[in-house]
Each structure stands twice: as structure tokens, then as C-alpha cells.
N, C-alpha and C positions, 0 to 999 in steps of 0.2 A: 378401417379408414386411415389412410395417409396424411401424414403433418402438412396442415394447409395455412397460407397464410397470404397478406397483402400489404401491399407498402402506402401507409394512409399518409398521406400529407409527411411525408420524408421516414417517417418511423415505422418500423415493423407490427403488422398488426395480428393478433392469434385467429385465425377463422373458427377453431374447433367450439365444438358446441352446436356449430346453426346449423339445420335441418336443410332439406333441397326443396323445402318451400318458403324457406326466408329470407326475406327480401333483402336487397343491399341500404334501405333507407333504414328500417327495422335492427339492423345492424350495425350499422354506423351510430344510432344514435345510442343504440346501449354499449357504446363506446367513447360515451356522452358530447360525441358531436353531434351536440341539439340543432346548430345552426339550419342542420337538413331537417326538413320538416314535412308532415303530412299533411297535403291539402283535400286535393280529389282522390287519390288513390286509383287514378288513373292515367296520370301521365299527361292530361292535361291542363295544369294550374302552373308546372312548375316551380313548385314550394320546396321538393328535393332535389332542385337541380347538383350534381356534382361534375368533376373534369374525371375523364379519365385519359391513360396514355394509350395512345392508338397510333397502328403505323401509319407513317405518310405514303408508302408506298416510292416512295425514294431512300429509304434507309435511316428515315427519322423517325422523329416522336408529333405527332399532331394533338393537340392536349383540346380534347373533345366535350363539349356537356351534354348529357343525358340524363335520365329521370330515374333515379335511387329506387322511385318505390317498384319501379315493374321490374328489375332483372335479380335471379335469384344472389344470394350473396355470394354463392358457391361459384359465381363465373369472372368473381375479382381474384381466386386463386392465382396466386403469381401476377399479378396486375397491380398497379398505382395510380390512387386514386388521391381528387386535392379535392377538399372539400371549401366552406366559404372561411371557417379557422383556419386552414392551412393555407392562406396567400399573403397575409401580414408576411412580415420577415422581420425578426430584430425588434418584434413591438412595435415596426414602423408600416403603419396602412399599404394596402396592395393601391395603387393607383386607380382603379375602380373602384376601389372604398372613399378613396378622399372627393373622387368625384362625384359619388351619390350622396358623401356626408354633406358637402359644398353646396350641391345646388338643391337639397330639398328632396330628394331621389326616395329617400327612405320618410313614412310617416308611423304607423302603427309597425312598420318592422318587420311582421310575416314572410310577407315575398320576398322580402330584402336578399336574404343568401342565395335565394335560385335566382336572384334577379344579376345577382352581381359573379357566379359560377358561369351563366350564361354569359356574358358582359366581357368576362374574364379570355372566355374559350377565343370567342373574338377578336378581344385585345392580341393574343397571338394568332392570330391565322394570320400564314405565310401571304404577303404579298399585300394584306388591308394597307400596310405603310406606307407601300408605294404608290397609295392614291389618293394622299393625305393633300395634294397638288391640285383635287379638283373642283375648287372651287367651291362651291354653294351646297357642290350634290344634287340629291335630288330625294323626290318624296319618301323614297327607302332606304338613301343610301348618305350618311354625314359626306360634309368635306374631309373631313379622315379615311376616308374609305370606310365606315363600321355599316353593315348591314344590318336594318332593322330586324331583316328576316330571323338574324340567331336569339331575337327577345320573341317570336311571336307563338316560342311555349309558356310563356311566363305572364301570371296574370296578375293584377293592382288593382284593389279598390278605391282605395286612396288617392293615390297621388293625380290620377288625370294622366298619367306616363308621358307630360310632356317634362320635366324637371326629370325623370328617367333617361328619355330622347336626349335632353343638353348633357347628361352626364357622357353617354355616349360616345356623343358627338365632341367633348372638348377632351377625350382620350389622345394620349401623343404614343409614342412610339415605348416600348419596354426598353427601360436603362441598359447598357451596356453590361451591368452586373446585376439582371434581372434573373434569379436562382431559375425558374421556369422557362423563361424565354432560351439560357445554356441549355435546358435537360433534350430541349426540342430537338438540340442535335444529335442528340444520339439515338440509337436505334429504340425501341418502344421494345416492352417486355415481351417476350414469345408465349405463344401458350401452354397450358399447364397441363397432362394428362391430372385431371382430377376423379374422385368415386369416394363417395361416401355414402354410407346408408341408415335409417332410422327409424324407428315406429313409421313415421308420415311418408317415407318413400326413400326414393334413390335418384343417386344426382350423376353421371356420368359427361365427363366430357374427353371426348374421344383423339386422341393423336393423329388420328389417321379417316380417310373415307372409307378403305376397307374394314379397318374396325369398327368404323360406326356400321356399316351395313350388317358388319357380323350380330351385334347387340339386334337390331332392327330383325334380323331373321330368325333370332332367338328369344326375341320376347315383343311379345305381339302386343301388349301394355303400354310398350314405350312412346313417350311423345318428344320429339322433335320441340327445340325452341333457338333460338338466336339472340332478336332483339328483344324477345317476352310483350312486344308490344299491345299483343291480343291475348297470350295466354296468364301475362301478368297481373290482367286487369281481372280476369275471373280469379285468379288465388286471391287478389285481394276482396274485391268485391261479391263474390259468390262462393266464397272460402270453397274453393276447387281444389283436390288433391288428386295427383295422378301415385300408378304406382311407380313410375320410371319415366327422369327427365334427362335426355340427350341435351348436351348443349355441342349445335355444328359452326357459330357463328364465326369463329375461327379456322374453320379446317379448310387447307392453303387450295386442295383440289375444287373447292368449292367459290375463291375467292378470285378468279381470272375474269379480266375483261381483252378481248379478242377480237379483230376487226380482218376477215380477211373479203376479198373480190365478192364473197358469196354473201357473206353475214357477217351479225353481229353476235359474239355471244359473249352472254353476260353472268357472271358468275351466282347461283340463287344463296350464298351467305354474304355477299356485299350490300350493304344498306346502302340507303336511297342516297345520301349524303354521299358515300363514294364512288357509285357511277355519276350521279350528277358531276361531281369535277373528275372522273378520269373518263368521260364523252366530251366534258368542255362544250355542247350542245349540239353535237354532232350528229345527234338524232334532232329534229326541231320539236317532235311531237312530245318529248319525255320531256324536252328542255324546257314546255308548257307545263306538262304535267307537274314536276316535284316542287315547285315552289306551292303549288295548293294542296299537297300531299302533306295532311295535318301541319306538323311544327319544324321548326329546325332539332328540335332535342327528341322529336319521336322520328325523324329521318334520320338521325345520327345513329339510332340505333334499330330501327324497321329494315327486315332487309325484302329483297324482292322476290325472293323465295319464301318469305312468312307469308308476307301479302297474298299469296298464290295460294300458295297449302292450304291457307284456311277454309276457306269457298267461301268467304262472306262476298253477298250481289253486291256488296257497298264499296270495296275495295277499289283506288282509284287507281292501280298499275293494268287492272284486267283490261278496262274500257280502251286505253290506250293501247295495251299490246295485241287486244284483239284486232285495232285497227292494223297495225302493224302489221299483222298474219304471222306473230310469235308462236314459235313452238317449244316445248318442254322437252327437257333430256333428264328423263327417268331412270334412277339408278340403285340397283340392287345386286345383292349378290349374285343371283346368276348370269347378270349382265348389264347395258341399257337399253332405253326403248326413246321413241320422238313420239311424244305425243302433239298433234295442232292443240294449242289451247283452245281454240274453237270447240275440240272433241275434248277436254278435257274436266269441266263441269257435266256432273248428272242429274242434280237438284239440291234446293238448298243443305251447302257448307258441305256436301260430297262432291264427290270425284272418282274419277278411274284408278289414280293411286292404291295401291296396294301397301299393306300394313308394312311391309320391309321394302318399301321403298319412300326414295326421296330426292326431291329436284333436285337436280343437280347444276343444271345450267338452263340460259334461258338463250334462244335463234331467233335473232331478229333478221330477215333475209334482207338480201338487196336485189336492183336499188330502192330505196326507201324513195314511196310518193313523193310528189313537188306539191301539193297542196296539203298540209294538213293542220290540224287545231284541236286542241283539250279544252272540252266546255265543261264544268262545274258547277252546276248551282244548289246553292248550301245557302244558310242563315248568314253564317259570316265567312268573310274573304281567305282567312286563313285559319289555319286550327279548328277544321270542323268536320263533321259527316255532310257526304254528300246526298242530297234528295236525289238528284239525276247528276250521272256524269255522261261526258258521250266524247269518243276518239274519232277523229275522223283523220281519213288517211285516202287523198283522190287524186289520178294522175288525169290529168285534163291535157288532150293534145290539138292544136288545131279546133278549139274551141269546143270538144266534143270531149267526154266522159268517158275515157278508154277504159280505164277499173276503179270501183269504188269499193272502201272497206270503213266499215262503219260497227266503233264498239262502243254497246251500250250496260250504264251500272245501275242500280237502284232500281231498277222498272221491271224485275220479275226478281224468281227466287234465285235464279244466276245469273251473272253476266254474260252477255249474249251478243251475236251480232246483228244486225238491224237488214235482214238477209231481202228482205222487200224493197226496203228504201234502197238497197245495194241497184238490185234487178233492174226500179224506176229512175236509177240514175243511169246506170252504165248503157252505153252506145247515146247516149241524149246529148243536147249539145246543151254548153254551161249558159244557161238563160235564167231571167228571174220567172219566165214561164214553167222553164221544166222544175227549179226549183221550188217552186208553190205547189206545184202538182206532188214531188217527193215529200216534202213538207206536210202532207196530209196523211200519206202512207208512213210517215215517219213517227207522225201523232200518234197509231193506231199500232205501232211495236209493243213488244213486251206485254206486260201483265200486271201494269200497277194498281199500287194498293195505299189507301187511307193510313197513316200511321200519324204522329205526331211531329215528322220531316217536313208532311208536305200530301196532301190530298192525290187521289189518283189521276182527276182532271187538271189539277196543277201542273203531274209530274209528266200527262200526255201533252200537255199545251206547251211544257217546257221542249220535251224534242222534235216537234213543230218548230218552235220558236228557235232551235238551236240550229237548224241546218237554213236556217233562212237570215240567221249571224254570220253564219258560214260564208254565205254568199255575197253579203253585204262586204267583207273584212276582204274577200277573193274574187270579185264581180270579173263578167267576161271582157273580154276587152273590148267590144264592141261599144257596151251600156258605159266603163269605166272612160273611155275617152270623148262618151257621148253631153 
């Protein structure tokens, strides 16, 4: 094993020791920053939030928060990371510290550090400054420009999160001689060929696409991880070991986004967080989509090739991209392949994937629909699993339904397209007639099932109910002007 190491909150840290099942929260803290804490152990509490450096994709550093306890420790090799002790400076409070201490922010203290790591990431993102001018804001957003959205991994019992909210909100800008706000300018750490191995397994992360595939054709054990968003949660919660863990969430052939006449393509190790700002909503339908796609600190680091690979029917990028008519570019050593993601599911959490292979990119074709929408419905508005999601994606011309594409999640063992409602829609013309008619064949999609989500006739009455939202939110112009 190769001398490993990471840069914690300015100082050099030893990694040697941790196993390629231990986690970066598990590690940080028997390095007695306690401040990172274990709540859920699953990425949803944000009790470990920490900052990492990550490239801005213009030649800087974007100082990121994401959840300690799912990414293995072994993927901070060569990487800087600030946790909630390392933003004091000189003994003197980070500026979100005096703000939480001031207005009551903090009561039993718990969530305090992922609250204020989160808080933090924000305080620098490029550009919140320059919206510090808008006034009142709005229900998500300070007059500072601070988006609630980067707290809505982070959870409070205590305080009511509105004494959280003001702290936010009465954030100003990073001093001139702000140690963190300078590092932003410079380039973010590159990645690290790392390998180590132990009793519990082996940790690889690979330099290259062609080395990764090499490892991939030569041992048929190995699993694939990035953001650990899914596989992180079973090491901790189901104490899962594998024998061989790839980390590709780094590797550059992996990380392009691409716009040309024809399509869209999207790189499958960019998490949700970096296509969201490098489309700037240039798709409408994704532009829906990732704000309800769990958290801000579990889309900082989910990428959209994890979401894919795993076949979970629950996953909210399928439903979407199925509407879309996305395809996968499958890649392996002996070459690639396009699979339709429509063909791309075979039953539950399988696929046509092959053991030495792995997405590679993801073809969003053009031109993309003029009518589309991401429906949701879950328990709560954000940070949660979905009961039903459904993508719709419908080119309505001259008042008629030229092509419909319709993807549906939660309502069988895969996500699927809604290949009926499609049929009863296309050549119709957009009426609340033809709509109620689809709406019934819509009910009767999929294969839902009773679980603890959401009952089966809840989740049929739900896509009923969703394409007749549809309609409402996109009415023909006949009824809209009526």
C-alpha cells in the first residue's frame, strides 16, 4: 500500500491504517475531530456534514459540503478537507459561527457543526454576493442571496430552524483576508491514483477510464462507487463488505458535459450538483427534477451514473430521463455500446450491464419537448424517497399531441415508461377530454405495491392525478383563453 494522505483543515493528515470500508466521518473523528458526528448513518440528518475542495470547473476550487459518513476515507487521498474546527481562524469565530452563536442557531449542539459546514459551503458559492441587492428574497431564498436549499440535508430538533434561517440570512460577504474565500482561487487538488489492501478488502481508484476498465475485466467482484450515496448506506447500516471497491468519481473521461445539434451528453461521474449548474436549466425537465432529488449535500456528491447503475424503481433521474428518451454509453474494454435506457432495466436493481462494464455517459437527444414537468410525491418536499415520481416530456403542435414520452418510478420493480398512457395520448388533441380519458389509463400503469411509502391505490390514484396536474399547469389554448 502506497503513502496516503489528506490535507484536514490546513494540516497534513496520515490516512495509513483505514481499511477501504472506512468511512471519512469514522476517520476524521479518531482524529479527534469530534465536531463531525454520527446521526443517521445515512446521509440524511447531516450531523457529519464537512467542506471538501472540488473543482469549479473554471480552474478554481468550490469548497463543497457533503456527508462524512458515506464516502470511504480512502477517497480524501490527496484531497482537503475543513471540517466545523477548522474555520475559526486565530481563535477568532468563522462568520457562520458568530451568526448561529448570536441569534440562538445552536441549542443542544448536535447538528450545530453539519449545520454550520453546510452554512459555510454557501457562504462561499461563487455569485450568492451578488444577490445580496434583492431585497426581501423569497421563501427560499435570504436577501443575501443564501439558498435554503444547501441546509435541506441538515436536520434540528431543537431550535424550530427559524433562529438557523436568520443566521443565514444576516451572512455578508467573506472579508478580504478570508484564508478560505483566497484558497477558492486556486486550482482544487487533482486526483490521486490510490490502492490499498486488507483483511476487509481493496480500495482502488483508478487514473485512467482504460485502467478502470482493465481492473473491471479482471475481477468480476469489483464494485463501482463515486458519491457512495447508495452503497455507503448499506457499509454502514448492513455492515456490507465487498471484495474490491473502484472509486471512478474522478476520472476526467467520465466527467464532460456536451451540447452538440444532436444531443445532450452528460458525463455518468458528474453529480447532480454539477450538471445542475453547468445546464444552468437548459433542459427544463432536470431543471424540475434536482431541486427534489434528496439534499443539497447528497447531490453534491450522487452522481448520475450511481443513480443509474443501481436499478433502484425509486431513483428520481430514471423517471426523468426516461421521459427524455436518454440513452446510455456502455463502456468496456472491448469497446462501447448505446443502450435506450428504456432497454436498459430487466427487473428489480438489474440490468443489461455487464460485470466489466460501466456507464460511461449519458444522450439526451434533441430537440427536447416544449411541454414538460417532474412530479414527485413523497412525505416531505425535500430530502426524501419518492412513493411516485413521473417525467413527462409532450410536444403538443396545433393543439394536438404529436409525441408523448412518459417516465414512470416507484410503481413497479423498475422504472418504466407509461407506454399506454403514451399511445392514448399521441395523435389526440390536448383537451381536458382526451386528458381524463389518458388519466385512467395512466391509473392502471405499472405494478404498484403496499409498502410503508404509500399504499398501491394511493400510488395508482397518484398517476391519475399527476397527468391531469399536467394539464391544469399546460391547458390547450382553447380552455386557457376560455
Amino acid at each position: 500500500m502506497d503513502s496516503m494522505q489528506a490535507t484536514v483543515n490546513g494540516q497534513d493528515a496520515d490516512l495509513s491504517g483505514v481499511t477501504s470500508h472506512t468511512n471519512a466521518l469514522d476517520w476524521l473523528r479518531g482524529q479527534g475531530l469530534t465536531g463531525c458526528k454520527e446521526g443517521c448513518a445515512e446521509g440524511e440528518c447531516g450531523t457529519c456534514a464537512v467542506m471538501v475542495a472540488r473543482p469549479d470547473g473554471d480552474g478554481g476550487t468550490l469548497w463543497t459540503s457533503i456527508n462524512a459518513c458515506l464516502i470511504p476515507a480512502a477517497t480524501l487521498d490527496g484531497q482537503e478537507v475543513v471540517t466545523s474546527e477548522g474555520l475559526d481562524r486565530d481563535g477568532q469565530l468563522h462568520p457562520v459561527q458568530v451568526e448561529m452563536a448570536q441569534r440562538g442557531g445552536s441549542q443542544c449542539g448536535y447538528c450545530t457543526p453539519g449545520f454550520v459546514c453546510s452554512m459555510a459551503a454557501e457562504f462561499y458559492r461563487p455569485g450568492r454576493a451578488e444577490s445580496e441587492d434583492h431585497g426581501t428574497g423569497d421563501h427560499e431564498h435570504g436577501p443575501n442571496g443564501f439558498d435554503l436549499h444547501a441546509l435541506s440535508g441538515n436536520l434540528c430538533r431543537c431550535t424550530g430552524y427559524r433562529p438557523i434561517r436568520d443566521a443565514a440570512y444576516a451572512l455578508g460577504s467573506p472579508a478580504d483576508d478570508d484564508a478560505l474565500a483566497a484558497r477558492a482561487g486556486s486550482p482544487a487538488p487533482a486526483p490521486v491514483a490510490t490502492r490499498l489492501a486488507g483483511p476487509d478488502g481493496e480500495f482502488v481508484r483508478p487514473t485512467s477510464l482504460s485502467e478502470c476498465l482493465d481492473v473491471l475485466a479482471e475481477r468480476e467482484d469489483a464494485l463501482l462507487v463515486a458519491g457512495s450515496t447508495d452503497w455507503g448506506v448499506d457499509a454502514n447500516l448492513k455492515a456490507t463488505r465487498v471484495p474490491l471497491l473502484v472509486a471512478v468519481d474522478r476520472l476526467e473521461e467520465l466527467r464532460r458535459v456536451e451540447e452538440t445539434d444532436e444531443a445532450w451528453t452528460l458525463g455518468a461521474a458528474l453529480t447532480l450538483s454539477e450538471i445542475e449548474r453547468a445546464l444552468g436549466g437548459r433542459i427544463p425537465l432536470l431543471a424540475q427534477m434536482f431541486p427534489q432529488f434528496a439534499s443539497r449535500l447528497i447531490r453534491n456528491g450522487a452522481t448520475i451514473g450511481g443513480n443509474l447503475g443501481t436499478g433502484s424503481p425509486i431513483g428520481d433521474t430514471p423517471p426523468a430521463l426516461l421521459a427524455l428518451d436518454a440513452a446510455l454509453v456502455l463502456a468496456s474494454r472491448e469497446g462501447e455500446r448505446e443502450v435506450p435506457l428504456a432497454e436498459y432495466f430487466t427487473g428489480y436493481r438489474t440490468h443489461v450491464r455487464r460485470k466489466d462494464e460501466l456507464i460511461k455517459e449519458i444522450r439526451i437527444p434533441k430537440p427536447l419537448a416544449g411541454t414538460t414537468a417532474f412530479h414527485k410525491i413523497a412525505k416531505r418536499r425535500f430530502d426524501d424517497i419518492s412513493s411516485v415520481a413521473v417525467g413527462f416530456a409532450l410536444d403538443i403542435d396545433g393543439g394536438v399531441v404529436r409525441r408523448a414520452r412518459i417516465g414512470l418510478g416507484g410503481v413497479a420493480a423498475t422504472p418504466l415508461r407509461a407506454r399506454d398512457t403514451e399511445r392514448a395520448l399521441e395523435g389526440r388533441p390536448w383537451t381536458r377530454e382526451t386528458v381524463v380519458n389518458a388519466a385512467k389509463v395512466m391509473a392502471a400503469e405499472g405494478t404498484p405495491m403496499d409498502d410503508h411509502r404509500a399504499s398501491s391505490r394511493y400510488r395508482a390514484a397518484m398517476l391519475g392525478t399527476a397527468l391531469r396536474k399536467l394539464y391544469a399547469d399546460a391547458p390547450s389554448r382553447e380552455e386557457e383563453s376560455a
